[in-house]
Short mmCIF file of the C-alpha atoms (twelve columns), coordinates in Angstrom:
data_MODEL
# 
_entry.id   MODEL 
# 
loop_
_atom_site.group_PDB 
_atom_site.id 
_atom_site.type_symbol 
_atom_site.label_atom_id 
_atom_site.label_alt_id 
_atom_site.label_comp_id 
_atom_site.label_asym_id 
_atom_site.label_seq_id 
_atom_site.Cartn_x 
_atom_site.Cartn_y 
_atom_site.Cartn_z 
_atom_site.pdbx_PDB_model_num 
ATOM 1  C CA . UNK A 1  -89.229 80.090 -5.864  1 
ATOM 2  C CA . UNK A 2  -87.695 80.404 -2.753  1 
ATOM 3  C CA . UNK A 3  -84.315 81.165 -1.489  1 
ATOM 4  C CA . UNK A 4  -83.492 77.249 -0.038  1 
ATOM 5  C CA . UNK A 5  -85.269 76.011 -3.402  1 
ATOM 6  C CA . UNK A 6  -82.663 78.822 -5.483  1 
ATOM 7  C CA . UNK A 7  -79.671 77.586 -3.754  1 
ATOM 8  C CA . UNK A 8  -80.415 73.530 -3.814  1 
ATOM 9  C CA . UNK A 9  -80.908 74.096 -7.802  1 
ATOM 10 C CA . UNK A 10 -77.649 75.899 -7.890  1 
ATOM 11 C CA . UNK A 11 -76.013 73.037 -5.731  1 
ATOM 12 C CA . UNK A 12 -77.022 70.413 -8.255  1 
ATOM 13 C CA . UNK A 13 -76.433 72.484 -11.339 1 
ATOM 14 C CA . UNK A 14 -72.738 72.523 -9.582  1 
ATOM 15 C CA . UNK A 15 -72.357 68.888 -9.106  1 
ATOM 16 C CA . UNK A 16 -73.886 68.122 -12.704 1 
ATOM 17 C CA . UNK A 17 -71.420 70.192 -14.225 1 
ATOM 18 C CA . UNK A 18 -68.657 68.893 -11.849 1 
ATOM 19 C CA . UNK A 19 -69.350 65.687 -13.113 1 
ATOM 20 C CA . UNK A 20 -69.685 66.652 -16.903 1 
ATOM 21 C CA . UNK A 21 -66.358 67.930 -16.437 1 
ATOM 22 C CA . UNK A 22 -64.637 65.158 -14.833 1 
ATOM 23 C CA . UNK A 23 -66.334 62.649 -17.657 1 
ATOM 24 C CA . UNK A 24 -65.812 64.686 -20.587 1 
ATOM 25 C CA . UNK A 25 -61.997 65.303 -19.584 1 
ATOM 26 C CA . UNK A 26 -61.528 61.573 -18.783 1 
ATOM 27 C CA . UNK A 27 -63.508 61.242 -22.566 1 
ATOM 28 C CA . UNK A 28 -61.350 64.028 -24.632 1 
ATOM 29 C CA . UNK A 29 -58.117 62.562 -22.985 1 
ATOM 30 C CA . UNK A 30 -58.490 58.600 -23.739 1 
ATOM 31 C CA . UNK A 31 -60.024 59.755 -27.125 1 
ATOM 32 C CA . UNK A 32 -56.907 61.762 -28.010 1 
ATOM 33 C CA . UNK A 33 -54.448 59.520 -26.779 1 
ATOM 34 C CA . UNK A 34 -55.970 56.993 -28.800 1 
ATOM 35 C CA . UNK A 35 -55.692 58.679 -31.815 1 
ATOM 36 C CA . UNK A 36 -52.236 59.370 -31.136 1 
ATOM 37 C CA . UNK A 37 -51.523 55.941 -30.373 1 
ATOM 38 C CA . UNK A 38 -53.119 54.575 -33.453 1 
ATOM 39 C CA . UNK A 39 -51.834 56.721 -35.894 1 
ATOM 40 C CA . UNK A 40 -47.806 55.948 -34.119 1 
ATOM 41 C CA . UNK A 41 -48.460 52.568 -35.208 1 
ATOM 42 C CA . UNK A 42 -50.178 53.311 -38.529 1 
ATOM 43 C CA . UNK A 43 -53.817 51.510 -37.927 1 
ATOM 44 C CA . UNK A 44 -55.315 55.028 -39.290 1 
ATOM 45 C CA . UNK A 45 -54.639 56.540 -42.728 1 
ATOM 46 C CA . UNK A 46 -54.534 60.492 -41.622 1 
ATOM 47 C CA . UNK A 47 -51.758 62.342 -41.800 1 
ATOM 48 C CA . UNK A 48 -49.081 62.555 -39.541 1 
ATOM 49 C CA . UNK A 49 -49.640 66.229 -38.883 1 
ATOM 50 C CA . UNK A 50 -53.191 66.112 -38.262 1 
ATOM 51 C CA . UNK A 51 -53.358 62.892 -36.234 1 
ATOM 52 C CA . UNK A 52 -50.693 64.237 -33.551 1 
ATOM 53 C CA . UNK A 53 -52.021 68.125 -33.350 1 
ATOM 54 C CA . UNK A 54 -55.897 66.994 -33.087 1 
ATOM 55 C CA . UNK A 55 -54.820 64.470 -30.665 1 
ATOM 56 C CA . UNK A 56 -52.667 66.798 -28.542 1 
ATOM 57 C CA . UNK A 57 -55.787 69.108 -28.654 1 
ATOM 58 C CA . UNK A 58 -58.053 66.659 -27.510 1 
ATOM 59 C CA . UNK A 59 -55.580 65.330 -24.594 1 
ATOM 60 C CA . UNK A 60 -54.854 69.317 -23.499 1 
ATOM 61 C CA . UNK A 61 -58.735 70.006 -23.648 1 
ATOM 62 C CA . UNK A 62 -59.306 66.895 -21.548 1 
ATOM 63 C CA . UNK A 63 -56.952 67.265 -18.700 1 
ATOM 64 C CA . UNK A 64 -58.131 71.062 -18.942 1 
ATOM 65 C CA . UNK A 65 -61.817 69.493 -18.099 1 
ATOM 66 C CA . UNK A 66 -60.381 66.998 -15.385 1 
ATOM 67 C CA . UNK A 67 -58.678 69.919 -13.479 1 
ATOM 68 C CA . UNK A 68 -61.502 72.325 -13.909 1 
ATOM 69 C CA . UNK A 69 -64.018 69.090 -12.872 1 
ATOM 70 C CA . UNK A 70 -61.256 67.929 -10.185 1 
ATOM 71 C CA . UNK A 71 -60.711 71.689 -8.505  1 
ATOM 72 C CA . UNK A 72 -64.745 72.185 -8.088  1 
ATOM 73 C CA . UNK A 73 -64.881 68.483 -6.795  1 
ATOM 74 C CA . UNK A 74 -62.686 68.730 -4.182  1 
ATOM 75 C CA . UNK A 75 -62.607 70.531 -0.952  1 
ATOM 76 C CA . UNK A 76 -60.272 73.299 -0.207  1 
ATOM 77 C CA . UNK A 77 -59.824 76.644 -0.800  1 
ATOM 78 C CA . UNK A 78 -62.724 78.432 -3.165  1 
ATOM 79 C CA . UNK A 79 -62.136 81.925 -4.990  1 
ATOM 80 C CA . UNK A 80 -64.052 84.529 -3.000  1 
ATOM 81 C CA . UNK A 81 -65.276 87.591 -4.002  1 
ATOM 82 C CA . UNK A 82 -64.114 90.651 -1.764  1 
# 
């Protein structure tokens, strides 16, 4: 394999998992809000507990994802290694 073929696989790993990340967080965040919203008007039969901390995880993982996704996505400044 050469170099140009190394680094073109490496730029579309990097865009795959941009996008992975941007989907999934968009995913974990509706997903969690959801589950927060229907157990606030009680359509679900969990516990309060439960339905509010797995929701709040799944809303905090997802925006996690969306930054992480959004930060590689867009142009600016890049961590370099000195």
């Amino acid at each position: 394999m050469s170099y140009g073929e190394n680094q073109e696989r490496r730029r579309s790993q990097s865009y795959f998992r941009t996008s992975m990340d941007i989907g999934m967080g968009i995913f974990y965040a509706v997903i969690g809000s959801l589950i927060i919203y229907a157990r606030s008007f009680g359509t679900m039969t969990i516990q309060p507990v439960i339905a509010y901390v797995l929701g709040g995880m799944m809303v905090i993982g997802g925006l996690f994802r969306l930054y992480r996704g959004l930060r590689a996505a867009l142009p600016g400044k890049k961590d370099v290694d000195n």
